[in-house]
N, C-alpha and C positions, 0 to 999 in steps of 0.2 A: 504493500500500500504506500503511496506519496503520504507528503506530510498534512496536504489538505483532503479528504475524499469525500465520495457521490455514493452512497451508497441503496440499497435495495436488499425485500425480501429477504430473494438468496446468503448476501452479506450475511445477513442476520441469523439464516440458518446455522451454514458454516461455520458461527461461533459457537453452536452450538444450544441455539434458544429454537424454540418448538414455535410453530407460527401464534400467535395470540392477537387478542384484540388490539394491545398498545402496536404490535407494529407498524402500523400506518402513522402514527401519532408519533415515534419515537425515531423513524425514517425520516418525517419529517422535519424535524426539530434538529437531527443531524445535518443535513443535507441544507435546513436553510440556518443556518449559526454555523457554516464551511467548520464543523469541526476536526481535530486532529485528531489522528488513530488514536493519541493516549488518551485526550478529553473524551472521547467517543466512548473507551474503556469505561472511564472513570462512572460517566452516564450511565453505562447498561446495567453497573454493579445492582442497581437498583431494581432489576428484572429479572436478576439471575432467579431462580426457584430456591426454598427453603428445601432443606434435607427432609426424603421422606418421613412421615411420623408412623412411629412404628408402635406394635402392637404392649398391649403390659407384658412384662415379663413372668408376672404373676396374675391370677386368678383375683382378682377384685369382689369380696367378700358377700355373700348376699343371703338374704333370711330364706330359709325352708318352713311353711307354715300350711304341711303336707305330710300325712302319713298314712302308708299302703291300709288296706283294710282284706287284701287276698292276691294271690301270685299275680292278675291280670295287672294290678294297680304298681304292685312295687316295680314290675319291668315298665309299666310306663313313667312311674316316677324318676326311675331311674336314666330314662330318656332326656325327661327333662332336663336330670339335674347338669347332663352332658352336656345337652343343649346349651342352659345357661353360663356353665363354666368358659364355652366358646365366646358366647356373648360377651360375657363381664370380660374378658381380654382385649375388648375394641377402645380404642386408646382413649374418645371422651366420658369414659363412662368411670361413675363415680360410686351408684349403687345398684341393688338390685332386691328382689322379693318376689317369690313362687306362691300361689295362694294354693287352697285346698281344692278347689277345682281345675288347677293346672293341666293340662295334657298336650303331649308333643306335637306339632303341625311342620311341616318342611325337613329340610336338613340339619344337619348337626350345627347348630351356629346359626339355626333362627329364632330370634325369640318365641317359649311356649307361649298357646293361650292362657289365660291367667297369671299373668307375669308382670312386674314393673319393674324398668330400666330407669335410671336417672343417669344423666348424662351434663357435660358441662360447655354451656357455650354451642351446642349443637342439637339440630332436627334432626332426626334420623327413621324417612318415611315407610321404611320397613318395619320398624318397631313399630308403629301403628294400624300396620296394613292400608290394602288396601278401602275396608271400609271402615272410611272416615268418620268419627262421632258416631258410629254404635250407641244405641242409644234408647233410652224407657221414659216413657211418661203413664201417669198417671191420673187421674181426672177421678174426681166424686160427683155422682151424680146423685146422690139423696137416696130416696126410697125407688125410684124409678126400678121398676118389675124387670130382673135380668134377660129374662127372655126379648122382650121387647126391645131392648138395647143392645142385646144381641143379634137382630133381626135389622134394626135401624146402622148399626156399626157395620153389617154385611152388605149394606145398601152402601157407607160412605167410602169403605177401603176399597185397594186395589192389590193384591197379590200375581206373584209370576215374574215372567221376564216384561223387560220393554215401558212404557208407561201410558196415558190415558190418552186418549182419542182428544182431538182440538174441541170438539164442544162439553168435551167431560171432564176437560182440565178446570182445576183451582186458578182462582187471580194470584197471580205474582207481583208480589207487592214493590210498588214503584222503587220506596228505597233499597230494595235489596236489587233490583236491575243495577243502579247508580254503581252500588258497591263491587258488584260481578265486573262492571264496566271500569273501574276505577281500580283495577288488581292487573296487573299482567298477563297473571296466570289462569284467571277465569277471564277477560276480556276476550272471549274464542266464540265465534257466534254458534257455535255447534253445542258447544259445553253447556251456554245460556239456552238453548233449544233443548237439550237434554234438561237441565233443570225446571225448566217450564213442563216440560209432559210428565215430568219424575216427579214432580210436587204431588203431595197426596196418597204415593203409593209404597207398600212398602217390603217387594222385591220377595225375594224366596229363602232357602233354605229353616235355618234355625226362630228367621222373625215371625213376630205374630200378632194377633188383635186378643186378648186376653180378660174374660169378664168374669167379676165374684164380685164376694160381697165381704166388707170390712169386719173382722175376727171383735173386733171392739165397740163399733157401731153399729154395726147393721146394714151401714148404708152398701149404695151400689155402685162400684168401681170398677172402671176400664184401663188396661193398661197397656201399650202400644210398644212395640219393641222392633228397631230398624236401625238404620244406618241413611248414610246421603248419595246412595243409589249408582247411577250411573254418573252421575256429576262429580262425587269424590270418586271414581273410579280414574275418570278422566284427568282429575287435579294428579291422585295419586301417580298414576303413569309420565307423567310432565316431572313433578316432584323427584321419582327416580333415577330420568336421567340427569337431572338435574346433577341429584348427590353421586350419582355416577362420573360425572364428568368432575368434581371435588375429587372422589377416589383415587381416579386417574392422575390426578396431578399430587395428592398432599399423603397418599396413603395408602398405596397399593395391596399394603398387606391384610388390610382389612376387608373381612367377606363381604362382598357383592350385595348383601341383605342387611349387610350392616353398615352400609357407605350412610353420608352424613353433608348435612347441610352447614357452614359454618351460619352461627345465627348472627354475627357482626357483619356478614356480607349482603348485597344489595340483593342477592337472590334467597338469601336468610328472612330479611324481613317481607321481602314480598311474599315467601311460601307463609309466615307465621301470620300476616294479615289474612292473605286465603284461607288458611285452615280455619280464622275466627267467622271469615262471613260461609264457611262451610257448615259451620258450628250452626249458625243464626239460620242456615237455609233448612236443616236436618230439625232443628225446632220448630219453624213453621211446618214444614211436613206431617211431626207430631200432629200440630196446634190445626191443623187442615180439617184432617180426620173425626180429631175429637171435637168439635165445634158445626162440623156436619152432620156426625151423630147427634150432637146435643140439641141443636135444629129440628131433625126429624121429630125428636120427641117429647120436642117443647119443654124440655131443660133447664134449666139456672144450675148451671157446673158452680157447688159449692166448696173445693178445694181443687188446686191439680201443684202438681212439682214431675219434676223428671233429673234426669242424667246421664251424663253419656257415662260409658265403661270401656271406651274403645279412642284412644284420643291419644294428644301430649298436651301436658299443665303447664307454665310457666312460674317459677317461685324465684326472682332475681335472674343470677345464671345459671341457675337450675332449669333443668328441663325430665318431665317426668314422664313417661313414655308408658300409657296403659295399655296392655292388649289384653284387654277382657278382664278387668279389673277396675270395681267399684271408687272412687274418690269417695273418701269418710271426711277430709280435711275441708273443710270450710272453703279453706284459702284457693282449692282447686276450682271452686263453682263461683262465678263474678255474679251470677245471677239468682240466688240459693234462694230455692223457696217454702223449701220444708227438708223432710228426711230423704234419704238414700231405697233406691229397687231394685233388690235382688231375686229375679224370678229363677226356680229349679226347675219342674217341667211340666206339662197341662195339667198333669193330675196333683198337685201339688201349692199348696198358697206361693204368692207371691208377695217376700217376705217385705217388710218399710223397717227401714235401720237405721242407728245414728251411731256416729263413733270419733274417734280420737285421732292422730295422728299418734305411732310409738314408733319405735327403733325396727321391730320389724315387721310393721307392717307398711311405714314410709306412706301413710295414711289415707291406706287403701285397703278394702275388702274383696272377696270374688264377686263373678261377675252372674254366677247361675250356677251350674250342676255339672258343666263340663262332659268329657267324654271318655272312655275306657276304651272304646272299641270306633274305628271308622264305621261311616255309613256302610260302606260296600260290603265287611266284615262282618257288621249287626245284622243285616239285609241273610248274609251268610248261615249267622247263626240260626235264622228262625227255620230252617230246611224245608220242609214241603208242607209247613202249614199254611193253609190261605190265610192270607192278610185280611179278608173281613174276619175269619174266626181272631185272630192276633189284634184286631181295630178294636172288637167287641169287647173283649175281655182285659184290656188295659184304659178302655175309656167309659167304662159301666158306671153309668150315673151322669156322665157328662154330656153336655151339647159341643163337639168337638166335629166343627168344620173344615174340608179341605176347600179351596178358593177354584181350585182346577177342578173337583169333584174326582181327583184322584188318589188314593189313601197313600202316605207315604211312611212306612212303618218305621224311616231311620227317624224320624218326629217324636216318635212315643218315646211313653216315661222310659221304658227298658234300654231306649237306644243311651242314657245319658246315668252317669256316675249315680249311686245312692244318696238322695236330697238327707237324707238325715244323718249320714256322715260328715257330708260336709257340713250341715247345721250346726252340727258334734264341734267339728272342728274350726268352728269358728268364732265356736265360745272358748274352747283350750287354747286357740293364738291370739284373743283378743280382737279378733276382725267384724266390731261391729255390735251391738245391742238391736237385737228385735224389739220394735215398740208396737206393730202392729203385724198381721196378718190378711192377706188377701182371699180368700175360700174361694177354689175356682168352683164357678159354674160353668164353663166350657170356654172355647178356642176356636178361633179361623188362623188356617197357616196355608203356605200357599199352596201345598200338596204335590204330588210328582204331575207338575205341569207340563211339563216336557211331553209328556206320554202322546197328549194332544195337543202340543206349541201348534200355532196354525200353519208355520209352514209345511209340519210335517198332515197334519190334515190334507193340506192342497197335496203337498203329494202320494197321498192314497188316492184320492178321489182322480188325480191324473194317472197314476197306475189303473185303478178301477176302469177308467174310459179309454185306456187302450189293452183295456182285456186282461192283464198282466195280475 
């Protein structure tokens, strides 16, 4: 090189820098201040990359408040605890806690369900998954006759894939358009279309519409249990590569599931604003449902509260990372309106909680009844008995609806851990006071929808007319 130079790109590679946004910016600035190879040096020092960050060298400590009850439990716990020793190794992470409903989901080094991460200075959108604010409300409807609210609540939800037809969608409230529109990461017209037909419903698997009646009073309660649909689906996917392309550059060592957002960075605080109006969008959704119901049947809702169990908290630089895991601490919910919802499963109350923040439970409770056995496994276990005889005799006494009209046995109480285990044990770890009781009177879930998704309909009916 001369003493004055012109440099480009290439230059820039050749030293040894990876292309980035500042090149254009930092070409230029060379190139018009005629700098000299050494000043040139002295400049770039400031772009060089930090040395990768690497993993702990030790296992980062975290409460176990979980214990086996028969051989299936202890090899799944013991999945866990593998799992989480992975986890707690990811360099911002600072604690951790397994709840009594815990059970392994992915690979070794994904966080379990029933799990909280706490981490420092970082988002990390796998620890949350991908559904965003999981999530229960609550609502009291007085004496209003179960059945009829049951009937009326079948009329306002939506269960299944996909979401409502344009004349059967919910109003989507102006200021939350603003908010969608004023994020980066939701400003996607597809996303906001997705939100607008998602409002109101509330998707498949484990969610559900939930009615009994209060162990204390009498009254009659609905309790709703979802997430923010195809919308955090979408955020989440965005979010990923996001912390993926972080990885790549600050921390290769860390699993793919557990790459991280820094939350000091401009795409830190944009992801942290989105997950709040994600927050806000998945409440309306609740607030949709139950207020349609209450419509129907001429209602005055005399209490409601909700919460999510599926999120990350914010406490300073803290960041608390729940998958499937109840907030007991105050300081987690900005909008607290009563006690904490922990449902086990149809046949089962749906317990209302208060509790504490302690050392381990990092001031969180589970999140339901959790799993022993996959779907596909449970499905396995039940062998050649019909599913109406297996519907009947696990839901005797119940009004237990599927949304598809198709029974999906990995749903039932059998498919999920023993609710009075974990009840057990969550008075032995301190996770939480019952102060009331929910008595089911039955359930809508979405059922094995699939069975007749409509496309697969159309394609019968176009097999059927070509003879096939």
């Amino acid at each position: 090189m001369s003493d004055r130079i012109n440099i480009n790109g290439n230059t820039l590679i050749k030293l040894g820098f990876k292309p980035k946004k500042w090149f254009s910016t930092a070409i230029d600035h060379i190139n018009e201040t005629q700098m000299s190879e050494k000043d040139m040096m002295i400049y770039l020092e400031q772009f060089k990359a930090e040395p990768m960050i690497k993993l702990h060298t030790e296992v980062i400590p975290f409460a176990i408040n979980i214990k086996a009850e028969n051989e299936l439990e202890e090899r799944n716990i013991q999945t866990v605890i593998e799992s989480m020793k992975a986890v707690m190794k990811t360099p911002t992470v600072v604690a951790g806690s397994i709840m009594p409903d815990a059970c392994p989901t992915g690979a070794i080094g994904t966080i379990p369900v029933g799990a909280v991460v706490v981490t420092k200075n970082a988002i990390h959108p796998g620890m949350h998954s991908a559904d965003i604010c999981c999530s229960v409300m609550l609502s009291d409807f007085g004496e209003v006759d179960p059945k009829e609210l049951m009937d009326a609540a079948h009329a306002s939800t939506h269960f299944g894939g996909g979401g409502r037809e344009r004349n059967e969608q919910y109003r989507f409230p102006e200021s939350m358009l603003k908010a969608f529109e004023g994020n980066k990461l939701l400003n996607d017209k597809h996303l906001i279309q997705v939100a607008r037909k998602h409002l109101g419903t509330q998707g498949d698997g484990n969610h559900f519409l939930f009615i009994g009646k209060s162990k204390k009073t009498g009254n009659t309660m609905m309790v709703t249990h979802h997430g923010s649909r195809g919308v955090g689906a979408k955020l989440y996917g965005k979010a990923m590569k996001i912390a993926e392309r972080f990885r790549n550059e600050i921390s290769k060592e860390t699993l793919k599931q557990n790459a991280w957002i820094p939350f000091e960075t401009e795409d830190g605080q944009e992801y942290w604003n989105a997950l709040q109006i994600i927050r806000e969008w998945t409440k309306q959704n609740h607030i949709c449902i139950h207020d349609a119901t209450a419509q129907k049947v001429g209602a005055t809702i005399k209490n409601r509260y909700w919460n999510e169990h599926n999120f990350v908290f914010k406490e300073g630089d803290l960041f608390y990372h729940a998958k499937g895991a109840t907030p007991l601490d105050d300081k987690f919910m900005p909008d607290i309106t009563g006690p904490r919802l922990i449902p086990l499963n149809m046949a089962e109350p749906v317990l209302i909680v208060e509790g504490t923040s302690a050392e381990n439970n990092l001031g969180f409770a589970p999140h339901g009844a959790g799993r022993n056995l996959s779907r596909t496994a449970h499905k396995r276990n039940k062998g050649d008995t019909p599913i109406s005889a297996i519907f009947a005799e696990e839901t005797e006494g119940l009004d237990v609806r599927f949304f598809s009209n198709e029974i999906d046995i990995s749903e039932l109480p059998s498919a999920y851990k023993n609710a009075e285990s974990v009840r057990s044990q969550m008075g032995e770890y301190g996770l939480g006071t019952v102060i009331d009781e929910v008595i089911p009177y039955g359930s809508i879930m979405a059922g094995n929808w699939n069975k007749n998704a409509p496309w697969k309909v159309k394609a019968r009916i176009k097999r059927a007319g070509n003879g096939k």
